[in-house]
PyMOL commands that place a pseudoatom at each C-alpha (Angstrom):
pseudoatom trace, name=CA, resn=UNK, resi=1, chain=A, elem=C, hetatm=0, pos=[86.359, 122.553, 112.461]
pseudoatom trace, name=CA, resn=UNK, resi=2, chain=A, elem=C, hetatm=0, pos=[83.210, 120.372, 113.276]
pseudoatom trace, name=CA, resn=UNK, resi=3, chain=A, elem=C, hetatm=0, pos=[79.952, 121.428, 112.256]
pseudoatom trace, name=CA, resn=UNK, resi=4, chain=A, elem=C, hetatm=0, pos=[76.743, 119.971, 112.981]
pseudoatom trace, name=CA, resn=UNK, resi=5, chain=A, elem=C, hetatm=0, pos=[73.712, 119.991, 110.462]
pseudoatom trace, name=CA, resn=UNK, resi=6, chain=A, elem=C, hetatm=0, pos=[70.329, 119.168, 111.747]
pseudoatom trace, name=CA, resn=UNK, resi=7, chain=A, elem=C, hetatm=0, pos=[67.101, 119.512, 109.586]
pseudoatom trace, name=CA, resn=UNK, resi=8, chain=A, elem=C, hetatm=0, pos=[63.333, 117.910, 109.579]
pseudoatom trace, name=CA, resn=UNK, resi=9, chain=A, elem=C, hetatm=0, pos=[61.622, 119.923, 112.514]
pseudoatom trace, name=CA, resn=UNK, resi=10, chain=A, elem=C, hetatm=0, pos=[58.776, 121.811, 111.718]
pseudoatom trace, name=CA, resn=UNK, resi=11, chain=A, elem=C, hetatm=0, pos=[55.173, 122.154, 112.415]
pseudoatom trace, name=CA, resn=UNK, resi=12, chain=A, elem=C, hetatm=0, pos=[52.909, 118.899, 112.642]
pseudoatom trace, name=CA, resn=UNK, resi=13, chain=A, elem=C, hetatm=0, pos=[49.243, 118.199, 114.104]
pseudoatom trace, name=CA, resn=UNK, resi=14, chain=A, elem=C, hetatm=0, pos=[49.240, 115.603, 117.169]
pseudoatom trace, name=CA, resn=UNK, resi=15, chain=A, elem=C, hetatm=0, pos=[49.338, 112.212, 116.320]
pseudoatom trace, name=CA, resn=UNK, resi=16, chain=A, elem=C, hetatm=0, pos=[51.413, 113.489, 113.082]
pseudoatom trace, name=CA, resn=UNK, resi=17, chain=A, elem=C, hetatm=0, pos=[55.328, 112.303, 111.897]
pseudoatom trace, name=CA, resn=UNK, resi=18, chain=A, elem=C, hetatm=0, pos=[58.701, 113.591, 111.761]
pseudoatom trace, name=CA, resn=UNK, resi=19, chain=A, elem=C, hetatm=0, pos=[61.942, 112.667, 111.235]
pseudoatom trace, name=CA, resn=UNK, resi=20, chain=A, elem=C, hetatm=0, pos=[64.978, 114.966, 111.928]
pseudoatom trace, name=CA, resn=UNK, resi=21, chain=A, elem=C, hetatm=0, pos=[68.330, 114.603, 110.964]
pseudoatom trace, name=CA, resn=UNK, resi=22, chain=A, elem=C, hetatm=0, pos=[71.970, 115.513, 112.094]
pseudoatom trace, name=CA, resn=UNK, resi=23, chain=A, elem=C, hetatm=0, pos=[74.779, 115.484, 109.811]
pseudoatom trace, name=CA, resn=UNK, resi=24, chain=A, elem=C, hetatm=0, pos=[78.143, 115.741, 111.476]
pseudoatom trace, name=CA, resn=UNK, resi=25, chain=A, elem=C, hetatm=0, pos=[81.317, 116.774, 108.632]
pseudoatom trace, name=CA, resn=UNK, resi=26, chain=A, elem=C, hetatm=0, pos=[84.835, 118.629, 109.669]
pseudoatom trace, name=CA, resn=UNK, resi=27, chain=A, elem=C, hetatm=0, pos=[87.576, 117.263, 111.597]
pseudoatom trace, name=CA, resn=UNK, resi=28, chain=A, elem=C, hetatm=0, pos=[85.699, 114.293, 113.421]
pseudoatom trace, name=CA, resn=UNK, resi=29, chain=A, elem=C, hetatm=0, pos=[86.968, 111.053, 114.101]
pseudoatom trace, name=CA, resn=UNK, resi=30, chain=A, elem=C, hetatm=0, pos=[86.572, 109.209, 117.049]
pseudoatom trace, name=CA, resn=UNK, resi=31, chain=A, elem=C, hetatm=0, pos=[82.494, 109.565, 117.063]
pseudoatom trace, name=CA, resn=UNK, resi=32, chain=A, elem=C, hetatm=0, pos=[81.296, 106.943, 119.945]
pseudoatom trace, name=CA, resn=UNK, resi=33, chain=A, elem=C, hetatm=0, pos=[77.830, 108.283, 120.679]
pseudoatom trace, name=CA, resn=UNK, resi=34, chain=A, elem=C, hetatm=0, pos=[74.761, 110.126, 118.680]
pseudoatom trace, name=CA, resn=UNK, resi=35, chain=A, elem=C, hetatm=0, pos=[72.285, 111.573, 120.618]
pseudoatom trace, name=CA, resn=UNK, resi=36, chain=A, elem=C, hetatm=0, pos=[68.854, 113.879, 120.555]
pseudoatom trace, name=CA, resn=UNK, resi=37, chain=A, elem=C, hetatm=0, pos=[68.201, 115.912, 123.417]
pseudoatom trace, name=CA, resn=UNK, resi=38, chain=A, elem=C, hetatm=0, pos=[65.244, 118.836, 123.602]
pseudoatom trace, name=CA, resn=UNK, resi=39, chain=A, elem=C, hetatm=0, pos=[64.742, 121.870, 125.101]
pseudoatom trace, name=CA, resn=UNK, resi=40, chain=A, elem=C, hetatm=0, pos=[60.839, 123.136, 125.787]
pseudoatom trace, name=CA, resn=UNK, resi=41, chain=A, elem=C, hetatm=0, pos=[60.544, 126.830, 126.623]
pseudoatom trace, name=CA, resn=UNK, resi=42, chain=A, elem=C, hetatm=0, pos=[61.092, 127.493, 130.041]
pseudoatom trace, name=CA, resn=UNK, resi=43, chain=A, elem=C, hetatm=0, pos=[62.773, 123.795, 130.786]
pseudoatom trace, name=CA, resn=UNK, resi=44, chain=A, elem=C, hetatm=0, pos=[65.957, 122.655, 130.967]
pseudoatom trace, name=CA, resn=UNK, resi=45, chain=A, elem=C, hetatm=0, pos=[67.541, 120.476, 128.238]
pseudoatom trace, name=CA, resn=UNK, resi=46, chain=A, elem=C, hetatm=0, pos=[66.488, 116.885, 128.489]
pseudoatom trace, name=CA, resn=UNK, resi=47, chain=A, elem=C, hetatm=0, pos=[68.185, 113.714, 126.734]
pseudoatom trace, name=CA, resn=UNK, resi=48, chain=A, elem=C, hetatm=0, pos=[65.870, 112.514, 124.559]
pseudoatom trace, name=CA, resn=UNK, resi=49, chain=A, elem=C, hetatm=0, pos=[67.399, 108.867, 122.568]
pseudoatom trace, name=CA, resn=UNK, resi=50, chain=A, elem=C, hetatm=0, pos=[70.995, 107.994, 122.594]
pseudoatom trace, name=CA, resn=UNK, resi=51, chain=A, elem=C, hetatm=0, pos=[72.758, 105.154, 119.532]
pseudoatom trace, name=CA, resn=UNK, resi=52, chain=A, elem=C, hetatm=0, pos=[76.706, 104.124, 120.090]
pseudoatom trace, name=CA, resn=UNK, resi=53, chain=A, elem=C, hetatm=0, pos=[78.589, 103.285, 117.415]
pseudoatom trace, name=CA, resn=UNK, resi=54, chain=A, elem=C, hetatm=0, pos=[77.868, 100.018, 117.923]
pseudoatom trace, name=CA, resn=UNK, resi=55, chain=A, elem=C, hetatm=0, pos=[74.343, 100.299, 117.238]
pseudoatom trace, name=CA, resn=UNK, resi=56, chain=A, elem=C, hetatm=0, pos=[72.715, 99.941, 121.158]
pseudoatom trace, name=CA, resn=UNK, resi=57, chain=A, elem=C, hetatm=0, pos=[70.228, 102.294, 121.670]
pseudoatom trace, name=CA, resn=UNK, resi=58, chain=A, elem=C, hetatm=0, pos=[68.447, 103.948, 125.076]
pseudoatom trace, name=CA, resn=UNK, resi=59, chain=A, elem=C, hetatm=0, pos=[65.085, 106.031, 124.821]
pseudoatom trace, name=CA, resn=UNK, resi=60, chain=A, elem=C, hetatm=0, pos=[63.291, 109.023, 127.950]
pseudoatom trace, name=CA, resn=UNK, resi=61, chain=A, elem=C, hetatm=0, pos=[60.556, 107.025, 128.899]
pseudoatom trace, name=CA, resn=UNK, resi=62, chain=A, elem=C, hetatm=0, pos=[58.467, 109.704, 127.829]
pseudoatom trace, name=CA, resn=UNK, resi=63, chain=A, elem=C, hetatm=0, pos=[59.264, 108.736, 124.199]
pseudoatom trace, name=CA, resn=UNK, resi=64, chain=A, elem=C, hetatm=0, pos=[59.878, 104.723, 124.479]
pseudoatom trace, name=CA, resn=UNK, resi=65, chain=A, elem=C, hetatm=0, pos=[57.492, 103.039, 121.823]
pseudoatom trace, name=CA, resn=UNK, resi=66, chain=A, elem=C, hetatm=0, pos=[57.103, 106.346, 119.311]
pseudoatom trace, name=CA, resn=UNK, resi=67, chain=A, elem=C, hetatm=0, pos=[60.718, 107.758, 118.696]
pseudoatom trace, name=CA, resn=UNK, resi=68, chain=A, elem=C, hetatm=0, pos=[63.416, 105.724, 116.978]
pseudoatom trace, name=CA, resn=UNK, resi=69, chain=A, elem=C, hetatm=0, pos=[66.959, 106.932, 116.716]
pseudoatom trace, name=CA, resn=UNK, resi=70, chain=A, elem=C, hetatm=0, pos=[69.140, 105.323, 113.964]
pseudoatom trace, name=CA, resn=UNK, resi=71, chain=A, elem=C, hetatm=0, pos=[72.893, 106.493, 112.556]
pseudoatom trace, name=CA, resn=UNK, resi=72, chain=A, elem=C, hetatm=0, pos=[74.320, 105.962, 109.876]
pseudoatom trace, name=CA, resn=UNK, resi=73, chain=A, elem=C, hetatm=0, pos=[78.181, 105.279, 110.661]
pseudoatom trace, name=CA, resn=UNK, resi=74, chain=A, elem=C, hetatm=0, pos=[79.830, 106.256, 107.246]
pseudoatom trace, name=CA, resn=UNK, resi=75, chain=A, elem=C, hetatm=0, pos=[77.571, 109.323, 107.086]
pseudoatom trace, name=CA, resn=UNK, resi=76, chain=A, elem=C, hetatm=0, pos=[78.432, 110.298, 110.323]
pseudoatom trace, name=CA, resn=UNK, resi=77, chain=A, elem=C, hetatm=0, pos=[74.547, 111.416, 110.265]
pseudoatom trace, name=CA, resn=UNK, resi=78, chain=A, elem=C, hetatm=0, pos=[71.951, 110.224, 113.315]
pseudoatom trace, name=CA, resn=UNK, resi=79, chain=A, elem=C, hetatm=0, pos=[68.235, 110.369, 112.893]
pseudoatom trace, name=CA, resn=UNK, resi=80, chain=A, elem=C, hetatm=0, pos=[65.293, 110.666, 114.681]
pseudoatom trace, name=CA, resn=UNK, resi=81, chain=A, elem=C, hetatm=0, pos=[61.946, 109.335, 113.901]
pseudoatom trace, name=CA, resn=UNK, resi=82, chain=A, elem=C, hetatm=0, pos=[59.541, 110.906, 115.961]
pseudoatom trace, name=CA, resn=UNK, resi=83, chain=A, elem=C, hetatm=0, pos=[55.824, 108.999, 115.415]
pseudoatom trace, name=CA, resn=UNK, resi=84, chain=A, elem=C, hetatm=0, pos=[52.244, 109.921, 117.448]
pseudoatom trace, name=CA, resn=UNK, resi=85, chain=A, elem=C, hetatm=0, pos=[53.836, 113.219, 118.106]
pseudoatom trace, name=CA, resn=UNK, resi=86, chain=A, elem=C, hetatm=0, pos=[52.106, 115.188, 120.977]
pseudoatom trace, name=CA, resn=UNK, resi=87, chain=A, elem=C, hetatm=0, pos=[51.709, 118.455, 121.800]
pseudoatom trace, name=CA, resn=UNK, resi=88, chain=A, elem=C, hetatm=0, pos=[54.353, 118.550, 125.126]
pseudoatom trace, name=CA, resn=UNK, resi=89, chain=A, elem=C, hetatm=0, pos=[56.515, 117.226, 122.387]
pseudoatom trace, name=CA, resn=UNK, resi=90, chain=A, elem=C, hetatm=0, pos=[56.906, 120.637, 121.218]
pseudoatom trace, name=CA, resn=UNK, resi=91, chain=A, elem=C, hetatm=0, pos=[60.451, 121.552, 122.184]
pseudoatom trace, name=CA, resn=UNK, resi=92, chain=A, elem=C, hetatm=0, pos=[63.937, 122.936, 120.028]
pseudoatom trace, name=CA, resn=UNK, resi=93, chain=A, elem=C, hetatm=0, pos=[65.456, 119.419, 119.273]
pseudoatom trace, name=CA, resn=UNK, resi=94, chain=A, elem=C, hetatm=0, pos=[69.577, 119.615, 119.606]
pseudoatom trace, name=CA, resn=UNK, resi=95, chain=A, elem=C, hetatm=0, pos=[71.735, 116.425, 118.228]
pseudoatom trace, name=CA, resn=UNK, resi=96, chain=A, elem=C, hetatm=0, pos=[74.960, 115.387, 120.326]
pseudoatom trace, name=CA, resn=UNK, resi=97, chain=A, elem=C, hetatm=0, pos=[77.913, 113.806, 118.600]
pseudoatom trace, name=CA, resn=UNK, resi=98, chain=A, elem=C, hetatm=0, pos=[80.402, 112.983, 121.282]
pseudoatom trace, name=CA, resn=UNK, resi=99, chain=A, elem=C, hetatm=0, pos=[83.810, 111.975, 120.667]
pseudoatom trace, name=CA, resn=UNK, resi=100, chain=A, elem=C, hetatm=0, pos=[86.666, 111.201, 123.463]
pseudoatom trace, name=CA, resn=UNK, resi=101, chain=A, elem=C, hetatm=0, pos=[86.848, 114.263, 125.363]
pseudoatom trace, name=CA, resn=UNK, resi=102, chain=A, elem=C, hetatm=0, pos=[84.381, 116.272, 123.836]
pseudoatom trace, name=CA, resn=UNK, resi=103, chain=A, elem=C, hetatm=0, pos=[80.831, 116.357, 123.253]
pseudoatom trace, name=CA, resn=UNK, resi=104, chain=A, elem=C, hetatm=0, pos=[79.827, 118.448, 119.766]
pseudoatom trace, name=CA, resn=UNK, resi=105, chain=A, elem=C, hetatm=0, pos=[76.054, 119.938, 120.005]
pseudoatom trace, name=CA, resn=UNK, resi=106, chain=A, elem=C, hetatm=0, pos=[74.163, 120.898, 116.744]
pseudoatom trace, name=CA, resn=UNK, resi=107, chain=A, elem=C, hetatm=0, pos=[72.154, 124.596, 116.513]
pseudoatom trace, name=CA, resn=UNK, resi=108, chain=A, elem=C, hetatm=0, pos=[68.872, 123.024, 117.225]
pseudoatom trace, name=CA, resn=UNK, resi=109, chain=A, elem=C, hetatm=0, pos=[65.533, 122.480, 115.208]
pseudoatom trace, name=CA, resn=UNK, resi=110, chain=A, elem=C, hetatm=0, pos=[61.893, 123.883, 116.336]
pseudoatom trace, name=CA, resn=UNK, resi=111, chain=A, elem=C, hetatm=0, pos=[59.462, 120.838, 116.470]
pseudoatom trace, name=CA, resn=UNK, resi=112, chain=A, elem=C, hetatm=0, pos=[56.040, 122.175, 117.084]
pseudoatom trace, name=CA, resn=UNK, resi=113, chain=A, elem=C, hetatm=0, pos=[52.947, 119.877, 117.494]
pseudoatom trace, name=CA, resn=UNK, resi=114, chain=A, elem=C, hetatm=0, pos=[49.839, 121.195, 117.981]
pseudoatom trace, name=CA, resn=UNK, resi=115, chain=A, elem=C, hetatm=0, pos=[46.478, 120.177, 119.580]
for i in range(1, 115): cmd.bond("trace and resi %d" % i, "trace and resi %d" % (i + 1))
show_as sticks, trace
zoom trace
């Protein structure tokens, strides 16, 4: 069984830091892609930052230049580094671990930034 573990959100001022994590353990092999994606209330899920195994990366626009996702391949853990947070940032933060076939989605972490 695969099982997800994401920590770091939380509550932060705008212009403030975070850095979230996602810890993938269980029966996983395979892993190809790491991935954030968010969900604000009342929106739909949107990809946020992608890393392959191979280390390429691909931001949202809307977070090019202040979010950095790195992995850690013998971990099987992805991160997120979320700088000069603003509020419409504010959104339930899911990882993705996808693996041929299947795509594996973590139970989501509140990240609330406030004005």
């Amino acid at each position: 069984q695969v099982q997800l573990v994401e920590s770091g959100g939380g509550l932060v001022q705008a212009g403030g830091s975070l850095r979230l994590s996602c810890a993938a353990s269980g029966s996983i092999a395979g892993i190809f892609v790491m991935a954030w994606y968010r969900q604000a209330p009342g929106k739909q899920r949107e990809f946020v930052a992608r890393i392959s195994r191979s280390g390429s990366t691909n931001y949202a626009d809307s977070v090019k230049g202040r979010f950095t996702i790195s992995g850690d391949n013998a971990k099987n853990t992805v991160y997120l580094q979320m700088n000069s947070l603003k509020p419409e940032d504010t959104a339930v933060y899911y990882c993705l671990v996808g693996v041929p076939g299947k795509n594996y989605w973590g139970q989501g972490t509140q990240v609330t930034v406030s004005s």
